[in-house]
Backbone as a printed PyTorch tensor [residue, N CA C, xyz], in Angstrom:
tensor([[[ -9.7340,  -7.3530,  -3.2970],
         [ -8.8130,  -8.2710,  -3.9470],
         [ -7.9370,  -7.4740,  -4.9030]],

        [[ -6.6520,  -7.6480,  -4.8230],
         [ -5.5730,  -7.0120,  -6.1290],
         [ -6.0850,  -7.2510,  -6.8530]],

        [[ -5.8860,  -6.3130,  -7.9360],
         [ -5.6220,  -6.8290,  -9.6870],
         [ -4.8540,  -7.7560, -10.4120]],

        [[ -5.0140,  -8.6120, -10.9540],
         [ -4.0750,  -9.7890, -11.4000],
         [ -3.3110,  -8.6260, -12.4400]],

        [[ -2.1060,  -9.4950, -12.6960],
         [ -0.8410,  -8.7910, -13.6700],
         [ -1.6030,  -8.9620, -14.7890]],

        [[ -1.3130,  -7.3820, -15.1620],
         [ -1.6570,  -7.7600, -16.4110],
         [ -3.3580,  -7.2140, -16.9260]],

        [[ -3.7490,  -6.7330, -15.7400],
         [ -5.4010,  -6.3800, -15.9900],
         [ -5.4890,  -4.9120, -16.4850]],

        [[ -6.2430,  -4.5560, -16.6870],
         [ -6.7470,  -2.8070, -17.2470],
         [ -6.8160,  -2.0800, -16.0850]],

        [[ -6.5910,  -1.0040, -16.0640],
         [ -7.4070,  -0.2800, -14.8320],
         [ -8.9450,  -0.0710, -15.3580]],

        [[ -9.0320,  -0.0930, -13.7400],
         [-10.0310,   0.3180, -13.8160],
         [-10.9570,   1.2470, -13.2180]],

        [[-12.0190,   2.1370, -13.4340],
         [-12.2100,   3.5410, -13.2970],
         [-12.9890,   3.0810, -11.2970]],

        [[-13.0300,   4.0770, -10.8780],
         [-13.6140,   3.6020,  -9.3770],
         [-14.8710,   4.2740,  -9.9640]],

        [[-15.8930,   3.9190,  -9.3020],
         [-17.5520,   4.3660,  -9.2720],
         [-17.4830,   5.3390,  -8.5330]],

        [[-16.8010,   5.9670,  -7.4040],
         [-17.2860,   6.6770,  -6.3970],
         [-16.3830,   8.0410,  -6.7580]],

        [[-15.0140,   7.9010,  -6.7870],
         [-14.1480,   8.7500,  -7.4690],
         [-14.1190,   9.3240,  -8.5390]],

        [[-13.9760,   8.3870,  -9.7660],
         [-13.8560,   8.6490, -10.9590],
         [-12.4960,   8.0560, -11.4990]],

        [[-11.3140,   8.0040, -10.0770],
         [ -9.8960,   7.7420, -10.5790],
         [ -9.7690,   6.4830, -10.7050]],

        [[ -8.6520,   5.6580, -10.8290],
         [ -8.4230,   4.3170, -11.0790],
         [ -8.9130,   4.1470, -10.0670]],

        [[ -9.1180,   2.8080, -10.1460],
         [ -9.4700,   1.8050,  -8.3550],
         [ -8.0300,   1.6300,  -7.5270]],

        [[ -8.1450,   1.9480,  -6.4950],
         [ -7.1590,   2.4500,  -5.4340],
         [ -6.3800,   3.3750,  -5.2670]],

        [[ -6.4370,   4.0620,  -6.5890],
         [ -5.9180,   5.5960,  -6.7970],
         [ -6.7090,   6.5680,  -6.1240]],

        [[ -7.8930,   6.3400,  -5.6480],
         [ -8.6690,   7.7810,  -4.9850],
         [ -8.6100,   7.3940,  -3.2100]],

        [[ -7.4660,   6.8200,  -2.7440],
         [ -7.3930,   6.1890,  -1.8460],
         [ -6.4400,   7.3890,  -1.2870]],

        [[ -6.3720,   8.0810,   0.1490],
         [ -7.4940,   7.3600,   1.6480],
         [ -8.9130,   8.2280,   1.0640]],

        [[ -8.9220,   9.1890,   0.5440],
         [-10.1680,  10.1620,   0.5530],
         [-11.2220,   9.4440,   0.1390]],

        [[-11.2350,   8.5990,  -1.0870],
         [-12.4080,   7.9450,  -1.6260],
         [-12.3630,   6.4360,  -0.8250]],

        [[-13.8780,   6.6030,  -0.3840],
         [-14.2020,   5.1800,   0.6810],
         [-13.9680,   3.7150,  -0.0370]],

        [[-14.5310,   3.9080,  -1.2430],
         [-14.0830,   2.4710,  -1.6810],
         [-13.0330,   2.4850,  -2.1820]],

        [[-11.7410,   3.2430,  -2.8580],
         [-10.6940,   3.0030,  -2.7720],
         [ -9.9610,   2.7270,  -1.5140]],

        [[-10.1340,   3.4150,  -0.2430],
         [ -9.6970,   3.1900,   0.6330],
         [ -9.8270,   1.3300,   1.4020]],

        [[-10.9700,   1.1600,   0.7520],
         [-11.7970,   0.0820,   1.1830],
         [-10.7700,  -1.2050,   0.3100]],

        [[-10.8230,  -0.7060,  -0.6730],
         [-10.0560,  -1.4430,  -1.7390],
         [ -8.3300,  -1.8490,  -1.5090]],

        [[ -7.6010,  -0.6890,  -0.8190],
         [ -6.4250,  -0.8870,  -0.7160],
         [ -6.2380,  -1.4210,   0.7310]],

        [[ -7.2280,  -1.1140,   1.7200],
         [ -7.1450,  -2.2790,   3.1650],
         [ -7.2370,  -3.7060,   2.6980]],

        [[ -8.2030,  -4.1070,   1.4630],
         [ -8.0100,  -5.5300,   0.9720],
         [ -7.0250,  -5.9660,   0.6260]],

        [[ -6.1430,  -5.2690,   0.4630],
         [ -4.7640,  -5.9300,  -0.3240],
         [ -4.1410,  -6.6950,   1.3110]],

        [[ -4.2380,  -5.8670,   2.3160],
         [ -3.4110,  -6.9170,   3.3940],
         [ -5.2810,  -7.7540,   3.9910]],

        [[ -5.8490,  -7.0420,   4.4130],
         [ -6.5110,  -8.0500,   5.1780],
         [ -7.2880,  -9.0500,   4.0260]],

        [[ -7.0390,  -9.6480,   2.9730],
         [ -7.5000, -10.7630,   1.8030],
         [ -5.9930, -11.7680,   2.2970]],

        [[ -5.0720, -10.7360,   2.3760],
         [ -3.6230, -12.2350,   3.1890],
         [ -3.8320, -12.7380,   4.0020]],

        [[ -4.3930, -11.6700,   5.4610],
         [ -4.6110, -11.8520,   6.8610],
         [ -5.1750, -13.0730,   6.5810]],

        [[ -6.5820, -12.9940,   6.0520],
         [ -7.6630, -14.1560,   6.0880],
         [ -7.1380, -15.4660,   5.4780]],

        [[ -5.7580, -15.5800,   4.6170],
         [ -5.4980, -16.2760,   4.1650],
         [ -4.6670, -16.9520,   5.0290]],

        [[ -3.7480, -16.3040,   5.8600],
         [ -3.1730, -16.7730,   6.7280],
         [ -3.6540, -17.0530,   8.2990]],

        [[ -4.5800, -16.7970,   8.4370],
         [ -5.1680, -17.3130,   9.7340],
         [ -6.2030, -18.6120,   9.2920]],

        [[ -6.5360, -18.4980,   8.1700],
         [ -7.3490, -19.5900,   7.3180],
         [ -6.4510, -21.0780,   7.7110]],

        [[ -4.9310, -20.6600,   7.5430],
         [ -4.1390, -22.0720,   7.0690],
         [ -3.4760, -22.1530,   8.3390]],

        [[ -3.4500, -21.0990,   9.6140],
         [ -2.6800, -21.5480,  10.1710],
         [ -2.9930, -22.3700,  11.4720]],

        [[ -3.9380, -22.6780,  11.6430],
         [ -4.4970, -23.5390,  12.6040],
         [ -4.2630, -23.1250,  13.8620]],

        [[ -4.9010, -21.4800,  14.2330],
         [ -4.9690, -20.6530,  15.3630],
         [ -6.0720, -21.4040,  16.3930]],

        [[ -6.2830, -21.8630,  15.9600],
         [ -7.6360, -22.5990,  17.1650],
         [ -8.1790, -21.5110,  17.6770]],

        [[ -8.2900, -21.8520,  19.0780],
         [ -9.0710, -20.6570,  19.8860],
         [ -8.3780, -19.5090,  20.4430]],

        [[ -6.7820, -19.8330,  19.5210],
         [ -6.4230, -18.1970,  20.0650],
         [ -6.9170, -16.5280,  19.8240]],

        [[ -6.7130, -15.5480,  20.3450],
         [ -7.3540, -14.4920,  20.3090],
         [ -6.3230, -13.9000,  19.2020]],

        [[ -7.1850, -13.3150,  18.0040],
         [ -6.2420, -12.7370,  16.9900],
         [ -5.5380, -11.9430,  17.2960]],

        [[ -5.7720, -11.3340,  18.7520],
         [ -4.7350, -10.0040,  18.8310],
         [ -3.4960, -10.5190,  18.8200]],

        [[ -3.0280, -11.8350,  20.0990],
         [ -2.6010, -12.3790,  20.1910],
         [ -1.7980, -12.9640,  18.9290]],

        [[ -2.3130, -13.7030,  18.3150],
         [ -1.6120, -14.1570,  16.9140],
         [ -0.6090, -12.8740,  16.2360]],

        [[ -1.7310, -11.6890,  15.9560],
         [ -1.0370, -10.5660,  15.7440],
         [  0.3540, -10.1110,  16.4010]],

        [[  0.4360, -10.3170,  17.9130],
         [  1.4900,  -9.8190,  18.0750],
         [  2.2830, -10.9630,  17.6980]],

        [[  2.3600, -12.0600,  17.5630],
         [  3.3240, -13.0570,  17.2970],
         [  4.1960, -12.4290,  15.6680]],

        [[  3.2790, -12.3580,  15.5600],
         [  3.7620, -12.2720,  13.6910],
         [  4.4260, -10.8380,  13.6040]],

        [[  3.9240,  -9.5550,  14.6940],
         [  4.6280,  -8.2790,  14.4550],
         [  5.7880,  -9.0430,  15.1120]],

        [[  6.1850,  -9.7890,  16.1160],
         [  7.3160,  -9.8200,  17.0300],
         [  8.7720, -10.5710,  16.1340]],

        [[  8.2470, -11.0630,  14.9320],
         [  9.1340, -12.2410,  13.8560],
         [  8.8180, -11.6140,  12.1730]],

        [[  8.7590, -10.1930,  12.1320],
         [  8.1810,  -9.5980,  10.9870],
         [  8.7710, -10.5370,   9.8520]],

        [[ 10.1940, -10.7700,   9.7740],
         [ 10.3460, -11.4480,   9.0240],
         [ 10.5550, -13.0390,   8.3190]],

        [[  9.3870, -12.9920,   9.0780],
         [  9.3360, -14.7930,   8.9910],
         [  7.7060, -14.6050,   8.1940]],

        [[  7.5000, -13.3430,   7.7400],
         [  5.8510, -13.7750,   7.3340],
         [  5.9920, -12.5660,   6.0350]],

        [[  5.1450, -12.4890,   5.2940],
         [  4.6020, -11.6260,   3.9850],
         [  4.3420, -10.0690,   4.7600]],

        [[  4.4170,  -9.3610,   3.6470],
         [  4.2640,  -7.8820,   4.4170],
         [  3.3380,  -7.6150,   4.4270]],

        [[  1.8920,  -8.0070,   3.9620],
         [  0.7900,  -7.9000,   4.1970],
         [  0.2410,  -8.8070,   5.4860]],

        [[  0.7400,  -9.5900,   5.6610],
         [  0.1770, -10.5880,   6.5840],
         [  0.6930,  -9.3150,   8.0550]],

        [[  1.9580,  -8.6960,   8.0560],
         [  2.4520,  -8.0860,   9.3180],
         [  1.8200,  -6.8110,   9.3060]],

        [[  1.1680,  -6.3720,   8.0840],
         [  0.4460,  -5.1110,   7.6450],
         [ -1.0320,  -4.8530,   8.5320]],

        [[ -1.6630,  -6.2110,   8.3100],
         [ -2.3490,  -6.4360,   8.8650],
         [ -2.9730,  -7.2430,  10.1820]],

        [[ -1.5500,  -7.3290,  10.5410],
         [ -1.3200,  -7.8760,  12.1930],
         [ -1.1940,  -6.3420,  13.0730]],

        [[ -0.5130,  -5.6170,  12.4850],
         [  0.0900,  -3.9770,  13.4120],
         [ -1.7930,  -3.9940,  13.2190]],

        [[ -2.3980,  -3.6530,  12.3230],
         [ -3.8650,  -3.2970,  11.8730],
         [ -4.6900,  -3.7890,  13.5560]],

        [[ -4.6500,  -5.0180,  13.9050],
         [ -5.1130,  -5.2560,  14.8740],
         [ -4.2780,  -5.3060,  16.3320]],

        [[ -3.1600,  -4.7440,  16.2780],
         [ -2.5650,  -3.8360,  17.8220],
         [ -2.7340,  -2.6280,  18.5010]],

        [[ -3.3360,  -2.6530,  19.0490],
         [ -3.8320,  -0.7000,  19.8560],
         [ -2.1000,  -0.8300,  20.0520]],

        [[ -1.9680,   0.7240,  19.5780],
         [ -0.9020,   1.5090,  20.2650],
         [ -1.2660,   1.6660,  22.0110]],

        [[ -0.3350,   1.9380,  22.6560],
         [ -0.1490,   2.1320,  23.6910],
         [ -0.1970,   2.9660,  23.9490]],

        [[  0.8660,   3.8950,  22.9070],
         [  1.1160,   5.2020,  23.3400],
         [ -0.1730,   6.0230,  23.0650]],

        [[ -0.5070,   6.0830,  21.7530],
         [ -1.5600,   7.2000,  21.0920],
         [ -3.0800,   6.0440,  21.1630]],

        [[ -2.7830,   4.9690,  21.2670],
         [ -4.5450,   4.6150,  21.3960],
         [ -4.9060,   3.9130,  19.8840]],

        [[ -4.1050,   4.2050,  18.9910],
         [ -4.5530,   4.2530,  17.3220],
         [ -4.0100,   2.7240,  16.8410]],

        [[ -3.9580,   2.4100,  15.8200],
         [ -4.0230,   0.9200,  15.0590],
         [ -2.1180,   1.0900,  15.1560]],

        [[ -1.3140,   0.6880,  15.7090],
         [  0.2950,   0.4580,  16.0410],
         [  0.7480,   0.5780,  14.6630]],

        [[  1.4540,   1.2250,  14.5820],
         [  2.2940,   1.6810,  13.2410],
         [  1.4250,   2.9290,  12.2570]],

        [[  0.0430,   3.2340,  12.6050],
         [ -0.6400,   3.9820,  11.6930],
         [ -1.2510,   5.0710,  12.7700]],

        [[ -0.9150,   5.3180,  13.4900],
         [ -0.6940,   6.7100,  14.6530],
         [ -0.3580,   8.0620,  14.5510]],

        [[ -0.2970,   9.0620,  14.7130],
         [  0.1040,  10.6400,  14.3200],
         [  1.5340,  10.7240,  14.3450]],

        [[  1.9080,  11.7870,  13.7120],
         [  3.2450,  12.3030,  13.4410],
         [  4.0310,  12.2590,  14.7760]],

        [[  4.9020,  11.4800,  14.8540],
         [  5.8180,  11.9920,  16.2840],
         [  5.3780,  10.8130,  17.4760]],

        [[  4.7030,   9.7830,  17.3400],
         [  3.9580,   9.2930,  18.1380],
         [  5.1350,   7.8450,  18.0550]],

        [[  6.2740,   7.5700,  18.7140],
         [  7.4700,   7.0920,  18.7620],
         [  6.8830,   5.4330,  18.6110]],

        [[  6.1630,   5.1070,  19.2180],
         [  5.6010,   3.7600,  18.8810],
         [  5.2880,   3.2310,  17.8600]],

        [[  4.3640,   3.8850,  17.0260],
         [  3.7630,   4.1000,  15.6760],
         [  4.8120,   4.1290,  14.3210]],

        [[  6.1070,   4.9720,  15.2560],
         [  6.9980,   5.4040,  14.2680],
         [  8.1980,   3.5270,  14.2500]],

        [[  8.5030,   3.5730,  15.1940],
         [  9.2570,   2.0870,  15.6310],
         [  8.4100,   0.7830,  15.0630]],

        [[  7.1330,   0.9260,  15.1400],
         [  6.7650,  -0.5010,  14.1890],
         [  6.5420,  -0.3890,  12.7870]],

        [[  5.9310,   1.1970,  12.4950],
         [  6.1600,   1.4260,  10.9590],
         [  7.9150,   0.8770,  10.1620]],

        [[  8.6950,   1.0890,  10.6380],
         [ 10.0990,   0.7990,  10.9820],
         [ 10.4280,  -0.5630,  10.5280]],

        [[ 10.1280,  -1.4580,  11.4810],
         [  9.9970,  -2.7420,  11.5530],
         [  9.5900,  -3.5960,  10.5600]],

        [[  8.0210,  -2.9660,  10.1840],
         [  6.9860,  -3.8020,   8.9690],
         [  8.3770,  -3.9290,   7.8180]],

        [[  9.1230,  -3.1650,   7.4820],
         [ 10.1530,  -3.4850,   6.6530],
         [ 10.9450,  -4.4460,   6.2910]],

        [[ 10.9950,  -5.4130,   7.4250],
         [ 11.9540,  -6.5020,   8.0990],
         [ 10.9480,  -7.8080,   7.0050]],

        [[  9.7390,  -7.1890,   6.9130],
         [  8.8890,  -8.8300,   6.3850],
         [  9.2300,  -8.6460,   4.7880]],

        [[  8.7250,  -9.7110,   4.3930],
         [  8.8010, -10.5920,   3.1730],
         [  8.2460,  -9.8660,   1.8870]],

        [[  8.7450,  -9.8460,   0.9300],
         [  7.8590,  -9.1190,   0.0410],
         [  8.6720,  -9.8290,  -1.3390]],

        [[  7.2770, -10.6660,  -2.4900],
         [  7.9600, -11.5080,  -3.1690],
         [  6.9980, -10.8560,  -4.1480]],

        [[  7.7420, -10.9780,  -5.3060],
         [  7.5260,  -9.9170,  -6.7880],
         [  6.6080, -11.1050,  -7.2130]],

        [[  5.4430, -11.1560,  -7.7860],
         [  4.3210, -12.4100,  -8.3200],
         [  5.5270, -12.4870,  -9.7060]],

        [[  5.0630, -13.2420, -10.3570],
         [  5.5950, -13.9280, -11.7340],
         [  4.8200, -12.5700, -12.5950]],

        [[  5.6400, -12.8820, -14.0200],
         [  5.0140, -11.5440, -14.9680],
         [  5.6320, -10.0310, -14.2630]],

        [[  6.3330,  -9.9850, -13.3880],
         [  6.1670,  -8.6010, -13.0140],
         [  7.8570,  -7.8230, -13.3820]],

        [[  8.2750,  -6.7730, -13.5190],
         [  9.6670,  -6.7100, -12.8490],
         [  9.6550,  -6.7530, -11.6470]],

        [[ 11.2470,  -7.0640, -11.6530],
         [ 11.9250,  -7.1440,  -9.9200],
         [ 11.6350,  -5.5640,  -9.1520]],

        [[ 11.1960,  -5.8260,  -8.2620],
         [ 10.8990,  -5.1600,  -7.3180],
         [  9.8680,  -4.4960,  -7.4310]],

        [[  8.2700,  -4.8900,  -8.3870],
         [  7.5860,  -4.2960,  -8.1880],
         [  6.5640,  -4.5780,  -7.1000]],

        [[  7.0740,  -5.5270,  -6.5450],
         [  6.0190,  -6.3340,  -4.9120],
         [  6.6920,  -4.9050,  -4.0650]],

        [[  8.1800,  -4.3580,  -4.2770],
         [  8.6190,  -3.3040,  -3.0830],
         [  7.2530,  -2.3470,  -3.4210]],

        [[  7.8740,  -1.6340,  -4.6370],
         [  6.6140,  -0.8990,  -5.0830],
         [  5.4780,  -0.8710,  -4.9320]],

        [[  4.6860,  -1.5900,  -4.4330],
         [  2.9760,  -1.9660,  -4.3430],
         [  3.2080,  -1.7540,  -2.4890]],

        [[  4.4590,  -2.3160,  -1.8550],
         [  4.2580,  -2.1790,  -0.8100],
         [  4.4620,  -0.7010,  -0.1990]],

        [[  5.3650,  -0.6660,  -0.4910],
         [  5.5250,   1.6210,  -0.3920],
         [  4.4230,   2.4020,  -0.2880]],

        [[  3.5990,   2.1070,  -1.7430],
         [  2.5930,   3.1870,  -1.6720],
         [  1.2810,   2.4700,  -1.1530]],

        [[  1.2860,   1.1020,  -0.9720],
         [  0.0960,   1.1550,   0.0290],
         [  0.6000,   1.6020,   1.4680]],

        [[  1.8050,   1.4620,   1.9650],
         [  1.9760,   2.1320,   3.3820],
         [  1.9520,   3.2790,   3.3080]],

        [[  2.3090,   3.9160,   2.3260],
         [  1.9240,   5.8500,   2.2170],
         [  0.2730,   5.9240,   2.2690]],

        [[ -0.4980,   5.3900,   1.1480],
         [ -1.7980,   5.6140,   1.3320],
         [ -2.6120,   5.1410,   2.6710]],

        [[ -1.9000,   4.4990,   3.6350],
         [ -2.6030,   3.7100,   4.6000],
         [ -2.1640,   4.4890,   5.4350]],

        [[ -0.8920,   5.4320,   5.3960],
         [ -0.4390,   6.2830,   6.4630],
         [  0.0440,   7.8620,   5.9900]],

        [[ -1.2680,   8.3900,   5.7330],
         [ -1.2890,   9.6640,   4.3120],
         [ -0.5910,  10.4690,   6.0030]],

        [[ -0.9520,  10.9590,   7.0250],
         [ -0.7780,  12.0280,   7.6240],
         [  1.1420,  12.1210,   8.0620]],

        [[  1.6920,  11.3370,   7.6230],
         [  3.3550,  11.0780,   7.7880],
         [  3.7400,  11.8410,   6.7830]],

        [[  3.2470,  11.8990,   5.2480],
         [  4.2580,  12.5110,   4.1980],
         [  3.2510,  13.9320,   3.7170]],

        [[  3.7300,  14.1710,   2.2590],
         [  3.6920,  15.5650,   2.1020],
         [  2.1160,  15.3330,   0.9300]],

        [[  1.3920,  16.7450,   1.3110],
         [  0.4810,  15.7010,   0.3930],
         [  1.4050,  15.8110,  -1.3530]],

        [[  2.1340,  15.9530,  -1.4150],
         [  2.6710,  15.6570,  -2.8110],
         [  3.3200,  14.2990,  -3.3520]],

        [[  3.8760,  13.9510,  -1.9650],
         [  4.2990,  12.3500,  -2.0220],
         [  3.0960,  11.2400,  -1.6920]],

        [[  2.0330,  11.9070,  -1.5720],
         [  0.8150,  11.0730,  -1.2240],
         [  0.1620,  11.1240,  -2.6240]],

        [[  0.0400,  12.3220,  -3.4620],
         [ -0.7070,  12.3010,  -4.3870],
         [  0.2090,  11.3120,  -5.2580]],

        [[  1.4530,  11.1670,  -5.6520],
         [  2.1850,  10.3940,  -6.4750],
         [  2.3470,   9.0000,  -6.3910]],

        [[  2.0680,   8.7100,  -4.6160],
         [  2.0780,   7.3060,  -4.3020],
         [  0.4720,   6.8180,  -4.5510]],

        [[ -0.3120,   7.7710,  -4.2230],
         [ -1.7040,   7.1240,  -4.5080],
         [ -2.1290,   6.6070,  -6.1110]],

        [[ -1.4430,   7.8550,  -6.9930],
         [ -2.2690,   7.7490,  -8.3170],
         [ -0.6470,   6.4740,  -9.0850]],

        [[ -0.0200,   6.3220,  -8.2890],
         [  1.0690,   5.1560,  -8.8280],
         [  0.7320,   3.8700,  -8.7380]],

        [[ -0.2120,   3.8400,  -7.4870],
         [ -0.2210,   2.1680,  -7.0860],
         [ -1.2540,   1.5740,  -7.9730]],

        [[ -2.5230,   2.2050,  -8.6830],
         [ -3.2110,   1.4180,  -9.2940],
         [ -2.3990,   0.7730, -10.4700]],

        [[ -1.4830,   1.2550, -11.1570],
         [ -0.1310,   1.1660, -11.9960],
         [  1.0410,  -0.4160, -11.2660]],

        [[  1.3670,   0.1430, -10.5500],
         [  2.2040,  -1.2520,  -9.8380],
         [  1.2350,  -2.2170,  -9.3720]],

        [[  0.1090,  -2.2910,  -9.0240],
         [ -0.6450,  -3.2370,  -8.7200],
         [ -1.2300,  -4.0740,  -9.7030]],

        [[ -1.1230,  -3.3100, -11.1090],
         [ -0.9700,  -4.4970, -12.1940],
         [ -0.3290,  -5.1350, -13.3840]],

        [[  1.0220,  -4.2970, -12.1350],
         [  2.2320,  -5.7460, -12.8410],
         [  3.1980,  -4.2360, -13.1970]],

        [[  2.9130,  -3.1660, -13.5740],
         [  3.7610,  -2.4020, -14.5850],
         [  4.7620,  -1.2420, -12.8950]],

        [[  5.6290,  -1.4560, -13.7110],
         [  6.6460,  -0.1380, -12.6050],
         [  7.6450,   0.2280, -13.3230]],

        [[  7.4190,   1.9490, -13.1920],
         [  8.1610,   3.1690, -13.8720],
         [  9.6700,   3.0790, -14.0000]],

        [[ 10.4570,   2.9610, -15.0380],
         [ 11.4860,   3.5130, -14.9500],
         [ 12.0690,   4.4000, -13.6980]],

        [[ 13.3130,   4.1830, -13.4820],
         [ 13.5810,   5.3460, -12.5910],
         [ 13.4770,   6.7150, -13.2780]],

        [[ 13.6700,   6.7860, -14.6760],
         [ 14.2300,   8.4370, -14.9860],
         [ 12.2960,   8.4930, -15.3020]],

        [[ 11.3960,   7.2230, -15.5130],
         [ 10.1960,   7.7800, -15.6200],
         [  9.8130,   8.3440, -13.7940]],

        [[  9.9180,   7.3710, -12.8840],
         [  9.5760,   8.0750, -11.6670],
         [  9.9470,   9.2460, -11.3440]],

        [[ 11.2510,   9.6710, -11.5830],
         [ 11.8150,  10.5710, -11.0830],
         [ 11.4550,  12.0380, -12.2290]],

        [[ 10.9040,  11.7800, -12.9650],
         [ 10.3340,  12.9120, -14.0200],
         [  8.6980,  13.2040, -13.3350]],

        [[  8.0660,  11.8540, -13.3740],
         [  6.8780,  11.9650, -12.1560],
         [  7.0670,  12.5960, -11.1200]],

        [[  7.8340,  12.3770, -10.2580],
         [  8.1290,  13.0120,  -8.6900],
         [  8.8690,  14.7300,  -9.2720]],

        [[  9.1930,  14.9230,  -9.7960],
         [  9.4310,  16.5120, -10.3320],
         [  8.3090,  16.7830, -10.6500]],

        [[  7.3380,  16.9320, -11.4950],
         [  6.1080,  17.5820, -12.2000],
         [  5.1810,  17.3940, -10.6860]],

        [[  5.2280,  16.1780,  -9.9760],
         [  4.6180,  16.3690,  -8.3540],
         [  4.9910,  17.3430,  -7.8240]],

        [[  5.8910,  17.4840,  -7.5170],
         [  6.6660,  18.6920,  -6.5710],
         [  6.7310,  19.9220,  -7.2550]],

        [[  6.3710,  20.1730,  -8.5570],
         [  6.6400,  21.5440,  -8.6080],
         [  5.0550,  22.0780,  -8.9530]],

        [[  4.0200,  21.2690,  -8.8520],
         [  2.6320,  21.8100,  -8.1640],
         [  1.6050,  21.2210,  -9.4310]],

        [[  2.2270,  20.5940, -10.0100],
         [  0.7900,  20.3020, -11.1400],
         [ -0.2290,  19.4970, -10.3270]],

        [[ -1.6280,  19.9310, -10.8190],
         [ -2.7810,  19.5460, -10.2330],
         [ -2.9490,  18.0050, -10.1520]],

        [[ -3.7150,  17.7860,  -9.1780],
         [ -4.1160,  16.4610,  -9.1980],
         [ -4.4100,  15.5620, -10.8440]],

        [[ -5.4830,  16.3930, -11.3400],
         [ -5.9780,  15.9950, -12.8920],
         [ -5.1110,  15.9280, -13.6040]],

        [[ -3.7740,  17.0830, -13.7080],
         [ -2.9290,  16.7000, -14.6900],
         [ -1.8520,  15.5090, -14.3640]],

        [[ -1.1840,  15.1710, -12.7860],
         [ -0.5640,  13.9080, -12.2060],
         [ -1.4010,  13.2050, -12.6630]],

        [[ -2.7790,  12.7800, -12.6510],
         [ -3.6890,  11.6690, -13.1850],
         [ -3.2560,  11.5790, -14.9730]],

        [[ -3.1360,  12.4810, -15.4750],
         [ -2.9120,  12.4410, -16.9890],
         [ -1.4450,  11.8770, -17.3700]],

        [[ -0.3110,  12.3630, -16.1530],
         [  0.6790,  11.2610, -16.4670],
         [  0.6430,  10.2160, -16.5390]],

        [[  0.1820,   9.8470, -15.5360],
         [ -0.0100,   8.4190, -15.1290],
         [ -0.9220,   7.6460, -16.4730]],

        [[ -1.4310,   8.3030, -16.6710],
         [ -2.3590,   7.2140, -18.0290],
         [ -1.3300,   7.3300, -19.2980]],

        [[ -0.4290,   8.4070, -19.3050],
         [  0.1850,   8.9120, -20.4100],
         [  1.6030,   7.6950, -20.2910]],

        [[  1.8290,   7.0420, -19.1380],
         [  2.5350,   6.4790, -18.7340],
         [  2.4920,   4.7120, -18.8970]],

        [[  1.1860,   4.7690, -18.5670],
         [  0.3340,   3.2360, -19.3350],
         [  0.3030,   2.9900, -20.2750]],

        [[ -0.3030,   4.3100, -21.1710],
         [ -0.6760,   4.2800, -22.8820],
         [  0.5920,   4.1080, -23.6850]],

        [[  2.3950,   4.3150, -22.6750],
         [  3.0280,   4.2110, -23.7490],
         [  3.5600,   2.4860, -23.8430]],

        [[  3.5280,   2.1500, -22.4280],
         [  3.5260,   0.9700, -22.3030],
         [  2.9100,   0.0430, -22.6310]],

        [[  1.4330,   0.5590, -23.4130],
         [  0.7850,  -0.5570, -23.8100],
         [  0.8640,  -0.2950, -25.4790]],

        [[  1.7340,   0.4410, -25.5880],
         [  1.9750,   0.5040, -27.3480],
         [  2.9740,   0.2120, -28.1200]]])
């Protein structure tokens, strides 16, 4: 389940880092940030009165009209499509794998609505870096380490300045360690909460 706006972070048991920040490597973060779409999925197959259809089925309905539904709900519709091409979960497939790449593509087309309490566009934000952390082998691990240790941050409610992101994404790229990117990021909270 997300964090409501507005909550603390909080430390993961297994990691040590925020909860969904030690995500794909740490299992229950990883575990943690698949909940963010499949807690919609269930919500939306809950209400939609699928009867005895086969979820794959449903699934492709909802990838085929991405934008007629929430981006988690289509997040976790690709989740239950075998690729064709590579065999793997459709849109979350290896580098170069043209299928994978064309519905990753697509998921863009769906819905994404900012909760109340938040700034504008931090629903984009939450959605970005859970598709980076859900699809780490596409980017660099430097844009993975920045999207991972960001989202426990946008997931409860708060999103960076641009000249703060873009000071983040420099100190990423020019090699500071994991521990010290983790120390922005709190250094980044602590000023916001003062």
């Amino acid at each position: 389940m997300r964090p409501e706006v507005g909550a603390p972070l909080v430390r993961c048991g297994e990691c040590g880092g925020h909860e969904y920040g030690g995500a794909p490597g740490c299992g229950r973060c990883r575990r943690l940030v698949d909940g963010i779409v499949e807690q919609q999925w269930r919500c939306f197959w809950a209400d939609g009165g699928w009867g005895e259809q086969p979820e794959v089925e449903v699934a492709r309905l909802v990838v085929a009209e991405p934008d007629r539904h929430d981006w988690r709900v289509v997040d976790a519709a690709l989740d239950r499509i075998t690729c064709d091409d590579c065999g793997g979960q459709l849109s979350r497939g290896p580098v170069g794998c043209a299928a994978c790449d064309l519905a990753h593509g697509f998921r863009y087309a769906a819905i994404e609505r900012d909760r109340p309490g938040v700034p504008r566009g931090n629903e984009h934000a939450v959605r970005v870096n859970v598709s980076v952390v859900r699809r780490p082998q596409v980017t660099s691990e430097n844009e993975l380490l920045a999207r991972r240790l960001l989202l426990p941050v946008v997931l409860v409610g708060l999103l960076p300045t641009i000249s703060e992101a873009q000071r983040f994404s420099a100190r990423i790229k020019a090699g500071v360690s994991a521990e010290a990117a983790a120390a922005l990021v709190d250094d980044l909270v602590a000023s916001r909460s003062s």
